[in-house]
Every structure is written in C-alpha cells, then in structure tokens.
C-alpha positions as CSV (number, residue, x, y, z in Angstrom):
1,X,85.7,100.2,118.8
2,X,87.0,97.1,119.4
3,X,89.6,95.7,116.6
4,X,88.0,93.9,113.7
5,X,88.1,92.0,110.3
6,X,85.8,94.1,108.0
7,X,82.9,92.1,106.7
8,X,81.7,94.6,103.1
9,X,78.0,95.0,103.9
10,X,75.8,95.1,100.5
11,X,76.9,98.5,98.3
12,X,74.2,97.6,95.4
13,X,73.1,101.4,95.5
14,X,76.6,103.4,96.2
15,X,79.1,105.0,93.9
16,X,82.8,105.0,95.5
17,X,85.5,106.7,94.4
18,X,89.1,105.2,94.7
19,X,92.1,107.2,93.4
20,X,95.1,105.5,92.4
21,X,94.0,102.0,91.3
22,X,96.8,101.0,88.8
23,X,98.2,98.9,91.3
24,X,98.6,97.8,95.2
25,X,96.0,98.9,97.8
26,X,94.0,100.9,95.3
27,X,93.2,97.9,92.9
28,X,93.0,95.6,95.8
29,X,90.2,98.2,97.3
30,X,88.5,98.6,94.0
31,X,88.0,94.9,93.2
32,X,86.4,93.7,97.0
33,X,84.3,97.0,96.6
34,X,82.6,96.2,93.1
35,X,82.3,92.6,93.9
36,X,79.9,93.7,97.0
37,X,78.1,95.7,94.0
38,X,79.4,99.0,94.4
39,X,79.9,101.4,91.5
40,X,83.7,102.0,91.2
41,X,85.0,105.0,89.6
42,X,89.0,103.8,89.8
43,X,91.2,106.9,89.0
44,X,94.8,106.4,87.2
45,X,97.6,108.8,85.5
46,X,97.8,106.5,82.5
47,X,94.8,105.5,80.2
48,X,96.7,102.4,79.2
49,X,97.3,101.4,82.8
50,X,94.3,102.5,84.0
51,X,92.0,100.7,81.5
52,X,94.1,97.1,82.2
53,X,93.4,97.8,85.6
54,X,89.3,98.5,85.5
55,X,89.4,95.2,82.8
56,X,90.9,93.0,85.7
57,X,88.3,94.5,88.8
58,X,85.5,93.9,85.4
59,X,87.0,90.2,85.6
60,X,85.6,89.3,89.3
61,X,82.5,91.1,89.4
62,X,79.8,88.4,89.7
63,X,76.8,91.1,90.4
64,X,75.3,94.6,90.3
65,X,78.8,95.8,90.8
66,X,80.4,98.0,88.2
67,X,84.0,99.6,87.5
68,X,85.0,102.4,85.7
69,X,88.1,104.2,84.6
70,X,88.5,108.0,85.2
71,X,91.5,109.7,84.3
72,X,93.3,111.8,87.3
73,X,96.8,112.8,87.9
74,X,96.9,114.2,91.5
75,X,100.0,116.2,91.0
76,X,98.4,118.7,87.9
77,X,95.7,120.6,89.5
78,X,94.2,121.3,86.3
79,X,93.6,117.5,86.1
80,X,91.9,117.4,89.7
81,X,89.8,119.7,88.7
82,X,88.5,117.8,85.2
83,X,88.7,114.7,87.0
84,X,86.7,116.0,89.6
85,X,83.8,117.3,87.2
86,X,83.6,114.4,85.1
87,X,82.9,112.9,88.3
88,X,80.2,114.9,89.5
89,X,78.3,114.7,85.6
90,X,78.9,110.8,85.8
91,X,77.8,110.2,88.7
92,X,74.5,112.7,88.6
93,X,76.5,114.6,91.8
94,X,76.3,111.5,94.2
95,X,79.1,110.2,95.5
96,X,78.7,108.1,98.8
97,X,82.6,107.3,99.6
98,X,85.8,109.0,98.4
99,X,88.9,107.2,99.1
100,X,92.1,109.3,98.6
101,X,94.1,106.3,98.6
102,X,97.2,107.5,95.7
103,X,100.1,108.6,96.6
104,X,103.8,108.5,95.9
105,X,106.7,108.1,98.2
106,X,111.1,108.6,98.5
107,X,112.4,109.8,95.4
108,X,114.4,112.8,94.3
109,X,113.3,116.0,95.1
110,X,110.6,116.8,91.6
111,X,107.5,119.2,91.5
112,X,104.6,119.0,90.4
113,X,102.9,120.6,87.3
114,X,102.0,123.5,89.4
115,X,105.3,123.6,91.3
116,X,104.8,121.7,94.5
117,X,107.3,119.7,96.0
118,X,106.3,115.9,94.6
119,X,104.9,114.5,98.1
120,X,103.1,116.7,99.9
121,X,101.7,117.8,96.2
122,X,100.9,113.8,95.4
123,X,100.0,113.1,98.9
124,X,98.4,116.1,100.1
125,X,97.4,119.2,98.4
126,X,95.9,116.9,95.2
127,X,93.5,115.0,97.5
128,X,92.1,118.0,99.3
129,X,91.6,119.7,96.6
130,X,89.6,117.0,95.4
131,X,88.1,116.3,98.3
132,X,86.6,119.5,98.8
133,X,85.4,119.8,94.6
134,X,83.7,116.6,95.2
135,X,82.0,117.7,98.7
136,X,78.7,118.7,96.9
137,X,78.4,115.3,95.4
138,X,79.4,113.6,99.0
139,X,76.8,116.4,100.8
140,X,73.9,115.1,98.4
141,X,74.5,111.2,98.3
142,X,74.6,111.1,102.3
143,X,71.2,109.6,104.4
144,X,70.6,110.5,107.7
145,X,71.3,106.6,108.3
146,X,74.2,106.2,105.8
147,X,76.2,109.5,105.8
148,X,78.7,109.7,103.0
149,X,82.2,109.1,103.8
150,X,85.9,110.9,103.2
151,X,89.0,108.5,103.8
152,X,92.2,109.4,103.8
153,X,95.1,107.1,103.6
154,X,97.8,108.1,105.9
155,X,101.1,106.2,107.0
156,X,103.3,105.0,110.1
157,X,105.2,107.2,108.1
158,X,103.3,110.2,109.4
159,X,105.6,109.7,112.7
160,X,108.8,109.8,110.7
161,X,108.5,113.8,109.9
162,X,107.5,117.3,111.5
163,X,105.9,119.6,108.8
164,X,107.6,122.9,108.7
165,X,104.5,125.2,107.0
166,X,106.6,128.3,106.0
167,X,109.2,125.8,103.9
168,X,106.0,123.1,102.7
169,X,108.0,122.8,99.7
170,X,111.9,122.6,100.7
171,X,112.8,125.5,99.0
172,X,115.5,126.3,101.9
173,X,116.1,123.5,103.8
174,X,118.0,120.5,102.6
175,X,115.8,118.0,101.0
176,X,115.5,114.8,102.5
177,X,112.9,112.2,101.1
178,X,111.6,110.1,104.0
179,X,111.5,113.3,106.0
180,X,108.8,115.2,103.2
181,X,107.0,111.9,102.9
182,X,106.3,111.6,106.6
183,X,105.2,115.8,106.1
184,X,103.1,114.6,103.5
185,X,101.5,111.8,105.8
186,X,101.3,113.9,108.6
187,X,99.5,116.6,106.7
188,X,97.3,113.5,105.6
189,X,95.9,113.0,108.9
190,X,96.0,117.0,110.0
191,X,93.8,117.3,106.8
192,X,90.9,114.7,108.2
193,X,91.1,115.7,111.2
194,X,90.5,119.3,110.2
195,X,87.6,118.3,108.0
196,X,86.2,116.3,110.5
197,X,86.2,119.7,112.8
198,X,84.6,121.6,110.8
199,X,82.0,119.0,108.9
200,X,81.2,118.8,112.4
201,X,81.0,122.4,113.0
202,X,78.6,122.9,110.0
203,X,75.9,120.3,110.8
204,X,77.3,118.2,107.6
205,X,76.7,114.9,108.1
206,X,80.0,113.4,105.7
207,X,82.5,111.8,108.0
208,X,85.9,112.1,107.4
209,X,88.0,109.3,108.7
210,X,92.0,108.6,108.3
211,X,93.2,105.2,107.3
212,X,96.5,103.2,107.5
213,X,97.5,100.1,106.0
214,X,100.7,98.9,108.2
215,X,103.1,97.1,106.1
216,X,101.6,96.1,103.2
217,X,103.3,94.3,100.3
218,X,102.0,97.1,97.8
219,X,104.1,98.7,95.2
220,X,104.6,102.2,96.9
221,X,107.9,101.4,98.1
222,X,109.2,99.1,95.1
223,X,108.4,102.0,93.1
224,X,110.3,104.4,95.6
225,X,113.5,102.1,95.1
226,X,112.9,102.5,91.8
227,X,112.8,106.1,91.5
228,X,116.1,106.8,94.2
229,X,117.8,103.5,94.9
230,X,119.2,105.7,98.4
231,X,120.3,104.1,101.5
232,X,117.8,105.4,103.0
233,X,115.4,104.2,100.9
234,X,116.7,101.1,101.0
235,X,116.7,100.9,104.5
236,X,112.7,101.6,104.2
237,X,112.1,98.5,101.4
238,X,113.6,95.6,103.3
239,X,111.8,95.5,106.1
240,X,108.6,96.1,104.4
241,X,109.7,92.9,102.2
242,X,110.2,91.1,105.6
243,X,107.5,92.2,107.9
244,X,104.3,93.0,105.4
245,X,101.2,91.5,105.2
246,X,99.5,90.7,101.9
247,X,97.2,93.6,100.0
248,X,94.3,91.4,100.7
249,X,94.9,92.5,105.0
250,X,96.1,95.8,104.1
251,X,93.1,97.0,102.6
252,X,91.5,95.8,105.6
253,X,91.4,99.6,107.6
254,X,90.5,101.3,104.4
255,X,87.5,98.5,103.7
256,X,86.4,99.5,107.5
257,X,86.8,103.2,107.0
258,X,85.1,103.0,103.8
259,X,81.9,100.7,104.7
260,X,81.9,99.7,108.5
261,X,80.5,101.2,111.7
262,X,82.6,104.3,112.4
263,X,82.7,107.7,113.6
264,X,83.5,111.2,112.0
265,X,87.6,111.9,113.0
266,X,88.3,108.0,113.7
267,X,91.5,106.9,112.7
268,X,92.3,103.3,111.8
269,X,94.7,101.0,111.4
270,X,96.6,97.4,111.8
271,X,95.9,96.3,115.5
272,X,99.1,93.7,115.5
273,X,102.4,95.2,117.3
274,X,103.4,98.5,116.2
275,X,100.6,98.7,114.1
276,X,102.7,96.6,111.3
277,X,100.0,94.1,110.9
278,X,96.7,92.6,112.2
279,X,93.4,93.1,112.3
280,X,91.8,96.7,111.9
281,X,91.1,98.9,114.8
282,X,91.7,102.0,116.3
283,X,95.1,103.6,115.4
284,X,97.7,105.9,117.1
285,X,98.6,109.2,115.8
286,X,101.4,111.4,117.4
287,X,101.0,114.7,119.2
288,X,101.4,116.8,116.3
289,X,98.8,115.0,114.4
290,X,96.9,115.8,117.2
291,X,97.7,119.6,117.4
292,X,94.4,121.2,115.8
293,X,96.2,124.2,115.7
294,X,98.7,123.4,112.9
295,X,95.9,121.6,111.1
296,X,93.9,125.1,111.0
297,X,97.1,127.0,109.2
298,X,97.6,123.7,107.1
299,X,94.0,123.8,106.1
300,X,94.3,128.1,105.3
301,X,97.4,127.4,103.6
302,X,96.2,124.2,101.5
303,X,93.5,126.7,100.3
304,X,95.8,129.5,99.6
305,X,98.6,127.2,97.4
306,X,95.9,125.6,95.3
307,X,93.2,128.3,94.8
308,X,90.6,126.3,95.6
309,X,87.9,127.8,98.3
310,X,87.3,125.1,101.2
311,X,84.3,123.0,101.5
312,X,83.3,123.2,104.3
C-alpha cells in the first residue's frame, strides 16, 4: 500500500463508534467522520464533557451526519459493559467501525475500578473487552463489499516497553510509567493482531487493523504532565511540543484505517522519518509485536482478568 492522504468516502448509511472524544484525536476523528454523514456515537467519562464535546462535532455537520454522546469509562468494566449494550439497542446491533481510540498515558501508578494497573486497564483490557461485546453488532453491519472494521490505536510508544504477562499489573516489579504505557501499546497491537488471526480463522469477515498517530499535538501527553510532572515524563512532552503535527494530520492513519482501502492485520501509521509525521501508510512494529505467540497468552489472559468470553 503505497503511503497516502485519506480522502473520507461517503458514510451516509454507517454508524461508527469512537471512544474517547472529549478531546484530541478522538474529537478531531469524530467531527471529519459526521461531516462525511456518518452516525457518531462519541464515548466520554464525563456527561458534562462529553455533551460540550458532541455540541461542537453537532456545530460542523452540514449533512446526513449525526453525533451522539454515550457514556463509557474504559477503566470500570461494569461501564464497558452498559456502554456496550446501550450501544447495541441504539444502534439496532449494527455497528460498521469501532475505533478504540481512548487511552491514558505516564502518571502514578493508580488502578482501575476493578483493580488493574491504570494503562494497560485504560489502554488495553477496556477496549477488548469492548471490542469483543460489540462483535455481534460489527458481525451483522458488515457486506461482503464493505466488511465492518476494528481499529485500534497503538503508539511509537509500543517500542518503548516489553510486556511481562505473569506481572501485567506491576505488582512485583518496580513501577515505572513510560515502561507500562509502552506494555499497554504493545499489548494494543498484540491484541489486533490476534483478532485479526482468528477473525480470519473463523471466516468472519470484520477486519481488524492497528493505527498510530506519530506525534500529534493532542492532549494525551499534556494531561500526562499533568498527572506526574516526572523527568521522565517531561522528557516525553517536549519533544512532542517540538516535533508534532497538528490533530487535523494525526487523525490521518486512523481516518485510513477507519474508511480507506485496507486489509485485515494492517498496521498504519505516519510515513515521514521515524514515523513522527507525514502522510499515512504502512507502519513498523517491533519483533515482539510480531510474536503471535505472546499475543495468544495475552488474548487467554485478557479473557481470564476481565471475565468476558472472546469473540471470536
């Protein structure tokens, strides 16, 4: 596939969801999507935020395009799972395109409601289990022609961190923030290229596709100075002050994962030097995001940790 600036092909008659659309890339992604007259379900933590957010996509619609607010917190399970059926009455169980696009990065070392470590709970274990509630919905929307679509935002981050399965939550080792948020992107792209395996394996015809945005001037990493103002987190914010590209060209893999011509297990990103920037094309991912043997135990474990039985 040869590198590319996505042109969003007509999406009158598809429902998409986004998750974590307060802000950055999500709202970004949610806005071109509704303008080209998709039906945006935009997921948020906070009703307040959340609602200001779906008013301003509302704003630019000129068209059949429509956006809509659905509550989701990614690190309470109980919540994925509400979220998850309200989507599936909304939407009449057709979903054409999920994009797990939230995530959370840096920090202290928190849990989640059910007692994951904050990352690879935010990042990871939240988004598959949605992912695989919302499978029926994404298994009836898809046409032979236009087969429904799973993207998952990774990260060059996903280079920065091994992921060490019997300590997923740093229980024993000494917690280091940049090193569970590249665990968490590396599980990211494990997880797609797992799904992609076995969607494959089943005759299902949902692709699942990974997605990075480069160096993008979101809010990811303002908010992670925000919440541990670390060297080392430092260290992460200035270049990405320096060196980013603007939302509009970050969104740009997701837009192509989302709604361009690709394949089930593709993995895109920015095609400029070291993938910071540039137009969207294929992306690199490192050996162990290659190993399909560590995405098999992360997929078992994923299902053991969150109770919820795998789809496919």
């Amino acid at each position: 596939m040869a590198p590319t600036s996505q042109a969003v092909p007509d999406l009158a008659d598809r429902t998409v969801v986004v998750t974590g659309t307060t802000s950055g890339l999500g709202r970004a992604l949610a806005a071109v999507l509704a303008r080209a007259g998709a039906r945006v379900l935009m997921t948020a933590r906070d009703a307040e935020r959340g609602a200001a957010a779906v008013e301003q996509v509302r704003a630019g619609i000129d068209g059949p395009g429509s956006a809509e607010l659905v509550l989701l917190d990614l690190a309470d399970l109980a919540s994925v799972h509400t979220a998850a059926t309200d989507i599936r009455e909304r939407t009449g169980d057709r979903v054409d395109v999920l994009v797990n696009n939230a995530a959370v990065s840096l920090g202290p070392h928190e849990r989640t409601r059910d007692g994951f470590e904050l990352q690879i709970g935010t990042n990871h274990l939240g988004p598959a289990a949605l992912t695989w509630l919302l499978m029926p919905a994404l298994r009836t929307a898809g046409l032979p022609e236009r087969p429904a679509r799973v993207v998952t935002t990774s990260s060059l981050g996903h280079r920065t961190g091994g992921l060490d399965l019997t300590d997923l939550h740093w229980e024993r080792r000494r917690y280091s923030p940049t090193r569970a948020y590249g665990a968490s992107k590396l599980a990211n792209l494990l997880f797609a290229a797992e799904l992609d395996r076995r969607l494959r394996g089943t005759g299902d015809s949902v692709l699942s596709i990974a997605a990075h945005p480069g160096l993008t001037a979101s809010e990811l990493l303002n908010n992670a100075l925000a919440r541990s103002n670390t060297r080392g987190a430092r260290m992460l914010v200035l270049p990405d002050r320096y060196l980013s590209q603007p939302v509009a060209a970050g969104i740009q893999p997701q837009l192509l994962a989302a709604t361009g011509p690709v394949r089930g297990g593709d993995y895109l990103g920015p095609t400029g030097p070291f993938e910071i920037r540039g137009p969207a094309g294929p992306a690199r991912r490192t050996a162990t995001a290659r190993n399909p043997e560590l995405a098999r135990e992360l997929w078992q474990l994923t299902a053991f940790v969150t109770g919820i039985t795998p789809d496919p």
